[in-house]
C-alpha positions in Angstrom: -139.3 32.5 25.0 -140.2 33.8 21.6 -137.6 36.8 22.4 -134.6 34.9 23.8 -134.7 32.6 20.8 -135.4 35.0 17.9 -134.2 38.4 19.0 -131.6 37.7 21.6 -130.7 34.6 20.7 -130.0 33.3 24.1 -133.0 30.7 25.1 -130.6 28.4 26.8 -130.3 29.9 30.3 -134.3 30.2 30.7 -134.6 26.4 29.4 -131.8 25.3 31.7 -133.3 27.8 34.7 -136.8 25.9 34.0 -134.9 22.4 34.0 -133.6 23.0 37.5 -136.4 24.3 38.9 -138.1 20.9 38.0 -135.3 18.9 38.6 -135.2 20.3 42.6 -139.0 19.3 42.7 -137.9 15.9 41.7 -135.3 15.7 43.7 -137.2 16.3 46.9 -139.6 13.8 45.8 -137.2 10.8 46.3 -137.1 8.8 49.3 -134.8 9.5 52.0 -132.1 6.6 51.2 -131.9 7.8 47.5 -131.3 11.3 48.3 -128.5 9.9 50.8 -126.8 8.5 47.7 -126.2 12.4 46.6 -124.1 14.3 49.2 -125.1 17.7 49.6 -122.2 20.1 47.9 -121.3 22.7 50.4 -120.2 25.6 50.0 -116.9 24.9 52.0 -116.2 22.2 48.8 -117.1 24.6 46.7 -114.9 27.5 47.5 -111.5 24.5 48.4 -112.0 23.7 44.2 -112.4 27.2 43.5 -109.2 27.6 45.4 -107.7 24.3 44.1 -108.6 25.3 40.2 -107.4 29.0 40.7 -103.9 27.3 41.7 -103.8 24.8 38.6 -104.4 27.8 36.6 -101.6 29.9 37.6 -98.6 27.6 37.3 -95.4 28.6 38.8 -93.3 30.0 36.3 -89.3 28.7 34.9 -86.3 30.4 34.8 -84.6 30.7 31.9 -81.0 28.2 31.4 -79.5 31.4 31.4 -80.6 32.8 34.4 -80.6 29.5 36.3 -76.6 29.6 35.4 -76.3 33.4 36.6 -78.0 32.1 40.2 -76.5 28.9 40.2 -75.2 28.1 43.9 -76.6 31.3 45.5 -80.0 31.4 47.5 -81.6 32.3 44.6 -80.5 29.1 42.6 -83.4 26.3 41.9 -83.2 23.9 45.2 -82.8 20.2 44.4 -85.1 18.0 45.0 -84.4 15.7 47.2 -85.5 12.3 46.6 -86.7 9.6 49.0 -86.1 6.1 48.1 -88.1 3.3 49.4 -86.8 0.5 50.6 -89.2 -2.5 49.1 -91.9 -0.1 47.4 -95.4 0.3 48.7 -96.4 -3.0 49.5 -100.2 -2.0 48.5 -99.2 -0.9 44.9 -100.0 -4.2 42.8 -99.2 -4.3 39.5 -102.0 -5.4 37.7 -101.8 -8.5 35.4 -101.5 -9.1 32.0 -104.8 -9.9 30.2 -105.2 -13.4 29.1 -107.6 -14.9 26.3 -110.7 -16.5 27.8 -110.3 -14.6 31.7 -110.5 -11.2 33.1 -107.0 -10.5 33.6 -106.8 -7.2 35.0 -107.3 -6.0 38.7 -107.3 -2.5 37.3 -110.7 -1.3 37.6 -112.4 -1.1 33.8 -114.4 2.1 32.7 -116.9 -0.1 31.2 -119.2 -2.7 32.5 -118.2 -6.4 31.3 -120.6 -8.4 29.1 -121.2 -12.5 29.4 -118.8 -13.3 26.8 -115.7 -11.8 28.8 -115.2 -8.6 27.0 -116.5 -4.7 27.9 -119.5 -3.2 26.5 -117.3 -0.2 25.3 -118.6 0.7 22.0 -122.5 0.1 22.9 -123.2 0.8 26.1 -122.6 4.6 26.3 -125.4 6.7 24.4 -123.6 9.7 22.4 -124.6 12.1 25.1 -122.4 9.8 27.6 -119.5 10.2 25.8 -120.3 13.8 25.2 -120.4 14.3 28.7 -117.1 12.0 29.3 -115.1 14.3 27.4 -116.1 17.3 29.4 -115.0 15.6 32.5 -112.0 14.4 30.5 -111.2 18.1 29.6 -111.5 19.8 32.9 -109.0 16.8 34.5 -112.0 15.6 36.4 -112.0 11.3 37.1 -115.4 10.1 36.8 -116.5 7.0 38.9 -117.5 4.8 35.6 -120.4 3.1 37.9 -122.7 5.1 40.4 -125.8 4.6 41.7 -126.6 8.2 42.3 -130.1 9.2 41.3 -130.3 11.0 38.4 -126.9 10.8 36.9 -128.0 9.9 33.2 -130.1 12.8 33.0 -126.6 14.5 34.7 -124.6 13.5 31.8 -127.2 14.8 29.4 -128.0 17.9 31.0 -123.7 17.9 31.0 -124.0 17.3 27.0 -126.3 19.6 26.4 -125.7 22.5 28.1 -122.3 22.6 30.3 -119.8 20.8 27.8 -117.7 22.7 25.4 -119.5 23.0 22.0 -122.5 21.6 23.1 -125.9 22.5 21.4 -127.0 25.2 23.7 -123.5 26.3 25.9 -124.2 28.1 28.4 -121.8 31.1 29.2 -120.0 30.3 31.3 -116.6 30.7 32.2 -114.2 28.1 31.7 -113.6 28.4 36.2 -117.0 27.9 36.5 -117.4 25.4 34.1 -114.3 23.2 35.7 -115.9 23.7 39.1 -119.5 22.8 38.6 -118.1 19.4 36.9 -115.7 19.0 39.4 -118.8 19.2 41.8 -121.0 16.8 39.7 -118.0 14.2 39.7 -118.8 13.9 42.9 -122.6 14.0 43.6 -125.9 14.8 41.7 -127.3 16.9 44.3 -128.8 20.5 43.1 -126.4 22.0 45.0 -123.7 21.3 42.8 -125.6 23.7 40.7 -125.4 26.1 43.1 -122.9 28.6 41.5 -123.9 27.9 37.5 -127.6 28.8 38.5 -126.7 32.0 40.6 -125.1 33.3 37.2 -128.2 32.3 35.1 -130.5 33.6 37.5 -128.6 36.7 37.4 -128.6 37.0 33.7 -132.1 36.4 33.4 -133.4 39.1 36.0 -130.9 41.8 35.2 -130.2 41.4 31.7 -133.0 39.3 29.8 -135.4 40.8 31.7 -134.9 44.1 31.2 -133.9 43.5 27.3 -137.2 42.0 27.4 -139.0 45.0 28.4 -137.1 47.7 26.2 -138.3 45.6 23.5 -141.9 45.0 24.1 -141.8 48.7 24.3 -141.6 48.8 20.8 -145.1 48.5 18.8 -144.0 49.0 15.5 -141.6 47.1 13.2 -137.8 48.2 12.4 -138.9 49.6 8.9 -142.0 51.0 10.9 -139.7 53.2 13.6 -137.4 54.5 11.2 -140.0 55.9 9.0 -141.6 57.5 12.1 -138.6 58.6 12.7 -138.4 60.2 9.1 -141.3 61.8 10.0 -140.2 63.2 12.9 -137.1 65.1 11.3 -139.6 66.1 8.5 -142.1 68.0 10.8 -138.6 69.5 13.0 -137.5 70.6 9.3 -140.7 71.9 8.4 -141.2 74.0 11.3 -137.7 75.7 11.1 -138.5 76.1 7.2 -142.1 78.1 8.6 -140.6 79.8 11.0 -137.3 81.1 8.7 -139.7 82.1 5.7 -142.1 84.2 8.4 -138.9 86.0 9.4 -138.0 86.9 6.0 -141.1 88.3 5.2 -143.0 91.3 6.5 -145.4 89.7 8.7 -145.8 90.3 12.1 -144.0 88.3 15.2 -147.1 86.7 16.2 -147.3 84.6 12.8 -144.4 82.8 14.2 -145.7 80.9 16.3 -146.9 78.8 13.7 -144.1 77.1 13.5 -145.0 75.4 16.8 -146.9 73.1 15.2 -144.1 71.4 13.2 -141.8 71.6 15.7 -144.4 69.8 18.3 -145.4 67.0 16.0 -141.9 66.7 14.7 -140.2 66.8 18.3 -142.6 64.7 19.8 -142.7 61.9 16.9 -138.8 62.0 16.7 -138.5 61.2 20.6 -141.0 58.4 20.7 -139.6 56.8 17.8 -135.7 56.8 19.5 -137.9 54.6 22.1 -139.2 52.0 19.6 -142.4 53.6 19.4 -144.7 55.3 16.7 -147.1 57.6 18.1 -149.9 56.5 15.5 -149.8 52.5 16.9 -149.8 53.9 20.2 -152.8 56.4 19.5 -154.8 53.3 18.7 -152.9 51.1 21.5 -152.2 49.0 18.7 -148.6 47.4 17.7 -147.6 45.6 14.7 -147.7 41.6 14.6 -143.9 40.2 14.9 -142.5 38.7 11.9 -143.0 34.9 12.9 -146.3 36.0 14.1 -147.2 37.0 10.8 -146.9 33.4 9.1 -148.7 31.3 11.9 -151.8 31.6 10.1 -150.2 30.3 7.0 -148.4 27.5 9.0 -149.8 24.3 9.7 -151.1 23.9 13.2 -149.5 20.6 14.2 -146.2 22.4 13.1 -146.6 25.3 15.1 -147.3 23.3 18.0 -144.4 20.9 17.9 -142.0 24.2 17.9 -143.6 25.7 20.2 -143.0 22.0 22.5 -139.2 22.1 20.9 -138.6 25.4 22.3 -139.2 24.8 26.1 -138.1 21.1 25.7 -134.9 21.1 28.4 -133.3 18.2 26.3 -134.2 19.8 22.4 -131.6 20.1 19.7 -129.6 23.6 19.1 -131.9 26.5 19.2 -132.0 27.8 15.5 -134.5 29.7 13.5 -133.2 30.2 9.7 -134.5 27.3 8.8 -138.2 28.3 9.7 -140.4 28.9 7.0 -141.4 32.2 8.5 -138.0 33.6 7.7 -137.6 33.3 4.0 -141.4 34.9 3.5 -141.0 37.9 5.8 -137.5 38.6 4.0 -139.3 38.4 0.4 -141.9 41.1 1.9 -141.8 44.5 0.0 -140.7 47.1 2.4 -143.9 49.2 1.6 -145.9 45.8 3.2 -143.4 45.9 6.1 -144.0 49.6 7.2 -147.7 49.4 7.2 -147.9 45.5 8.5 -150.8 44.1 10.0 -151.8 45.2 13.8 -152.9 43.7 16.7 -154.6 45.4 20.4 -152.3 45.4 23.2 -153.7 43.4 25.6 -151.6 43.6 28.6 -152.4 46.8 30.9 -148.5 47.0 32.2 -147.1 47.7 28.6 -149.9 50.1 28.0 -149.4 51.9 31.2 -145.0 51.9 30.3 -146.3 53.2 26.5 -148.5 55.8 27.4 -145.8 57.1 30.4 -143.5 57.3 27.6 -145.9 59.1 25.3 -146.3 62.0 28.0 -142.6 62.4 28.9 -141.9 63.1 24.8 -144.8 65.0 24.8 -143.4 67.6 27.3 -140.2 67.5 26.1 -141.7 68.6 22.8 -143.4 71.4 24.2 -140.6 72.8 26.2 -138.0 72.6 23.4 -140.8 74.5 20.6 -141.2 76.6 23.0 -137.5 77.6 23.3 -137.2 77.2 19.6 -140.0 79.4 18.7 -138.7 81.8 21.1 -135.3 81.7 19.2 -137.3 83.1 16.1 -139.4 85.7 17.7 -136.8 87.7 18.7 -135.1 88.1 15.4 -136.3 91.0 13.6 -138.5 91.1 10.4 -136.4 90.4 7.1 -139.2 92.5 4.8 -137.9 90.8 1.6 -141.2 90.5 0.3 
């Protein structure tokens, strides 16, 4: 969790994967009549509003006035419509009544439940993340049964607030199909198979693209300012071994002395190629790796604190996920660079990671070796310079 909210700033889909994973278990917990409320969404529904929302999204397009003139009375003029008139209306359309003081005058149903003195409970009875979620259905054209007795449908319209709605807290990203077809779905029922779709794609982005984010970057046991002085040091030993082997050449000493160079170009090779992995080859020596910068502070933090973000962060129902405002932040950025580059260390516990580091160790190890090898080669076959 601590790298989707602070490195790649995505938390949400593992907070809302976790909420539906509990939400099925509660779900399957209810009794038999309650889960009747909830039709299951099929996947026949599901793929007729895919259809249906696919054809409201490509509307048919209008001729021009001039080209309607041009094709005016040919085939490929605009039909006319042809209008049906009926005789005494639809006898089931009643108008409704005009509202009177002291009655309910309307037949029309209201979107709000009526209190004892005769008048809706419109401005208290929905909670923010009600009308949060009423807009959402509002903006995909979806009508919303104002009264249900579906299980679960204020934790719906919260889960809708929080996560599904546009602007909400922690969006998911989805697109604006799929976000018209999952509310079109949960207009209808709260089953977790209205889900079905949404979760796919946030299962899929965890396991193909979180995950393995997630991994590149716990492959990396040293700090930014860390790598790129490893990396430093890598050029430096390349440089110095091409600067040995250039200054044998020029002088009168014998091909074998050359090879000395090997040793610069090894260390420097070697070094250089862990480092474009993440990794410094003096942390990994010790199978050490340098504390992450809100790692750092947690000592300094109060307990309690800690504690309550760390409940904050897989809370399903939290605020935004933000982390400027952390304390850690404005101490690690005031941290001289010199402090950052040799930062305090901790043992790598897990075997996995050590097994992944030390794979990579040996695969820039032999790539070192061969590529001295042709290097000092290179410089053994140029003849001696004698200058001195």
């Amino acid at each position: 969790m601590n790298y989707l909210i602070y490195i790649e700033v995505a938390a949400e889909n593992l907070q809302f994967f976790l909420w539906y994973k509990d939400y099925v278990k509660r779900f399957d917990l209810l009794s038999e009549n309650e889960r009747k409320l909830a039709p299951v969404w099929t996947t026949e529904q599901a793929e007729a509003q895919a259809l249906a929302t696919k054809d409201t999204s490509n509307p048919t397009k209008t001729m021009s006035p001039e080209t309607v003139a041009i094709f005016k009375g040919t085939d490929f003029g605009t039909p006319k419509a042809t209008v049906v008139e009926m005789g005494g209306g639809n006898p089931f359309n009643t108008p409704p009544m005009t509202a009177s003081s002291g009655e309910r005058g309307s037949l029309a149903p209201s979107e709000y439940p009526w209190s004892d003195s005769g008048s809706t409970l419109r401005s208290t009875y929905k909670a923010p993340y009600d009308k949060k979620a009423a807009g959402a259905f509002d903006a995909a054209d979806v009508k919303l049964q104002p009264f249900t007795i579906q299980p679960f449908r204020e934790e719906i319209s919260r889960i809708i607030a929080i996560y599904i709605a546009d602007g909400a807290p922690r969006q998911l990203n989805l697109s604006s199909k799929e976000r018209a077809a999952l509310l079109h779905a949960l207009a209808i029922t709260t089953h977790p198979t209205a889900f079905r779709e949404v979760i796919h794609t946030v299962e899929w982005t965890l396991r193909h693209q979180a995950h393995q984010n997630f991994i590149r970057w716990t492959i990396c046991n040293g700090n930014r300012p860390r790598v790129i002085f490893a990396r430093g040091l890598g050029v430096g030993g390349i440089v110095g071994g091409i600067l040995a082997a250039v200054l044998i050449v020029l002088s009168g000493a014998g091909r074998g002395w050359r090879v000395l160079s090997a040793i610069g170009f090894m260390i420097g090779i070697a070094t250089l190629v862990a480092a474009m992995k993440g990794m410094c080859v003096v942390l990994h020596g010790m199978h050490h790796r340098h504390l992450r910068p809100w790692e750092l502070f947690a000592e300094d933090d109060d307990a309690s604190s800690g504690m309550e973000m760390k409940r904050d962060l897989f809370d399903s129902f939290g605020a935004r996920n933000s982390y400027e405002d952390q304390p850690w932040v404005a101490k690690y950025e005031k941290r001289n660079l010199i402090r950052k580059v040799f930062d305090r260390e901790v043992w790598i516990q897990e075997p996995a990671l050590r097994q992944i580091q030390d794979t990579i160790f040996l695969q820039a190890l032999f790539g070192s070796i061969i590529l001295t090898a042709i290097c000092v080669g290179i410089f053994v076959a140029f003849p001696k310079g004698n200058f001195y």
